[in-house]
Each structure stands twice: as C-alpha cells, then as structure tokens.
N, C-alpha and C positions, 0 to 999 in steps of 0.2 A: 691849243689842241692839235692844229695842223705837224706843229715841228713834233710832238710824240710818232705819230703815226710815219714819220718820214724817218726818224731812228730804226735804223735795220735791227737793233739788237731786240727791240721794242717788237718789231716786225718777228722775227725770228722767234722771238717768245710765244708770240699770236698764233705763228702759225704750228709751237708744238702743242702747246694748250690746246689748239684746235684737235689735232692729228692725238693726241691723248684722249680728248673727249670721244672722237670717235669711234677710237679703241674699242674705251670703255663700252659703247653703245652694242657696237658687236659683239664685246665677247658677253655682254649681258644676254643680246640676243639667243647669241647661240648657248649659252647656259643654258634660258628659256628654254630654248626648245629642245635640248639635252631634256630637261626635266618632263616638260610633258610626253617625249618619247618614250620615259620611262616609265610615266604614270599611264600609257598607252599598252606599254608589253605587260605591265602590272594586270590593268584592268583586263587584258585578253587572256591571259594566263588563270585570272581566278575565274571567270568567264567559261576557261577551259575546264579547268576544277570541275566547276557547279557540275557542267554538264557530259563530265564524265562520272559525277556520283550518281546523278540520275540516270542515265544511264548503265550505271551498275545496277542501281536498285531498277531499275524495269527491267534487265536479263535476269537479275535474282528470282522476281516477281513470277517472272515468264516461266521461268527453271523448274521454279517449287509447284507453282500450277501444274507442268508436264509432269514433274515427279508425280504430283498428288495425284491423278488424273490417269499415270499407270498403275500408281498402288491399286485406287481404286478398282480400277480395270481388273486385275491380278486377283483383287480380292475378291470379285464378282463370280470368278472362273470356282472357286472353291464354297466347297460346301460348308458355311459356319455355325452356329449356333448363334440365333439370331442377338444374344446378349452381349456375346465376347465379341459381333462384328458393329454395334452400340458404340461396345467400350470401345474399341481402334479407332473407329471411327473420331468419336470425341476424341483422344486424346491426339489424332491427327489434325484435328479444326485447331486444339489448342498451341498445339507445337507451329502452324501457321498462322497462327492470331500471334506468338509470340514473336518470331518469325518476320512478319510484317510489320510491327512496334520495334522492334530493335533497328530495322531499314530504316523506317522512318522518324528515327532518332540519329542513324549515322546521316542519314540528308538534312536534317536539320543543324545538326552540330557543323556539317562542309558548309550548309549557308551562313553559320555565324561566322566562320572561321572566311569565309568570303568578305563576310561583310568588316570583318577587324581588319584584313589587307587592305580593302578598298580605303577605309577610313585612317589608316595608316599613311597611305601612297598620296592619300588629299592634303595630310595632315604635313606630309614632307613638302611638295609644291606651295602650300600657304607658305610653309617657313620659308622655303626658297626666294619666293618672291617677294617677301616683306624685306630678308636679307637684301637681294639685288637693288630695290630700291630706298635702302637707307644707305647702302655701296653709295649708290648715285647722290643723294642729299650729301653724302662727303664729301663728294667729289668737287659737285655742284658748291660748294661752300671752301673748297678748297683751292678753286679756280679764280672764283670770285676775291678770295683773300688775297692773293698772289695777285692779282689784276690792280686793286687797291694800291698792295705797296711800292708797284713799279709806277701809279699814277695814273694806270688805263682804268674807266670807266668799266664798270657789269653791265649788264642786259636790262638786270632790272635800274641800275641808274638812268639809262638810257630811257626806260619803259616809263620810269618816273618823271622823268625830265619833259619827255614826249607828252604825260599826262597834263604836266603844269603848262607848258607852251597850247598845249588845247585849251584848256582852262582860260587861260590868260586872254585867248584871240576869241574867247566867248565871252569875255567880261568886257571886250574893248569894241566887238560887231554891237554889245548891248550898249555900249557910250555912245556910238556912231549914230543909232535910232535915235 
C-alpha cells in the first residue's frame, strides 16, 4: 500500500480527483444559490403583484365611495321627485355592489395567479436540487471507479475496513476477559 501512495503519477491522480471534486462542490454551491436567489426575486416580485392589486382595489374602493358620495351630494342639491330619486339611488347601490364583485374577483384571480408562480418557482428549485445531487452520486461513483482501477482504495473501502478492524479488536478485548 505504501509503494502506491509514493508513485507521483498515483499522487498527481489524487490530487486532480481531489481539485475536481472540489470543483464540483462549488459550482454546485453556487448553482445553489443562483437558484434560491431567484426563487428570492420570484417570491418578492409576486409579493409585489399581491400588493399592488390590493392596492388598486382599495384606490378603486376609495374613488367610487368619493364619486358616490359627490353624486349623492349633487343630488341632494336638486329638487326630485321622491320616486325617480328611489330609482338612481338603487340603481347606484347596484352598479357599486357590482363594482365591488368584479374587484373582488380581479384580487382573487392576482392571488391565484400568485400562488401558480410561487408553486412554480418551488416546483423549479425541488428539480434543481434533486438534479445537483444525483450530478454528485455520478460524480461520487465516478471517482470511486477510477480510484478502483488504478488500485487506490474509496472512502468507503477505508470506512469499511476501519469498521472490520473495530469489530475485530472487539472480539479479541472479549477473548482477553
């Protein structure tokens, strides 16, 4: 095992395998977090949305009341016939009951339409990061084969090896009792 690890070329292997894995480790990182930066601009952007529809719909709100609220006024000033001022009346309640339903229909449809980006932007980062980490099992299996057929030991050889040599000076502390 000593004369592998003293072969440069052996070494020189070691150490791109190394400097690759690394690589890899970063540019996964910084994918990473590519992605959640974007699922970050995403979520503030529909965030913005919401609350610029609501926002609309409370200036609309505020608008129609002040309209309503000068008609009224306007119509106070005039002298009507208490039936034809019934009828306007009514069909001013109605035109703001409709008015009001139709807002709160465009605020509902911006929150679905929120909530399909949001579950979109989730829906990309899950894949992202299952991608990145089946990348890595390649890699990881990839390194490990390579290491195999030059004769260097894996990690988990090692891990395994290290497990049986515990093992072993526990069955031999239990002879010694």
């Amino acid at each position: 095992m000593a004369r592998l690890t003293q072969n440069p070329y052996v070494q020189q292997a070691e150490d791109l395998v190394n400097e690759a894995i690394s690589n890899l480790q970063s540019n996964a990182k910084t994918a990473s977090q590519t992605a959640l930066d974007a699922t970050e601009a995403v979520r503030k952007t529909t965030v913005d949305m919401l609350h610029a529809g609501v926002g609309a719909y409370l200036t609309l709100v505020e608008e129609a009341s002040q309209t309503y609220s000068g008609f009224v006024a306007r119509g106070e000033q005039v002298e009507w016939p208490q039936q034809l001022m019934e009828r306007q009346r009514a069909f001013v309640q109605q035109q703001l009951s409709v008015f009001e339903k139709q807002t709160e229909e465009v605020v509902e449809a911006a929150k679905a339409q929120t909530a399909e980006v949001e579950a979109k932007a989730e829906e990309g980062v899950k894949l992202f990061e299952k991608t990145a980490k089946d990348m890595q099992v390649q890699v990881e299996k990839a390194v490990a084969e390579a290491l195999h057929r030059i004769g260097m030991p894996t990690r988990q050889d090692v891990q395994n090896l290290q497990a049986t040599v515990a093992k072993l000076n526990k069955q031999v502390d239990e002879l010694r009792k």
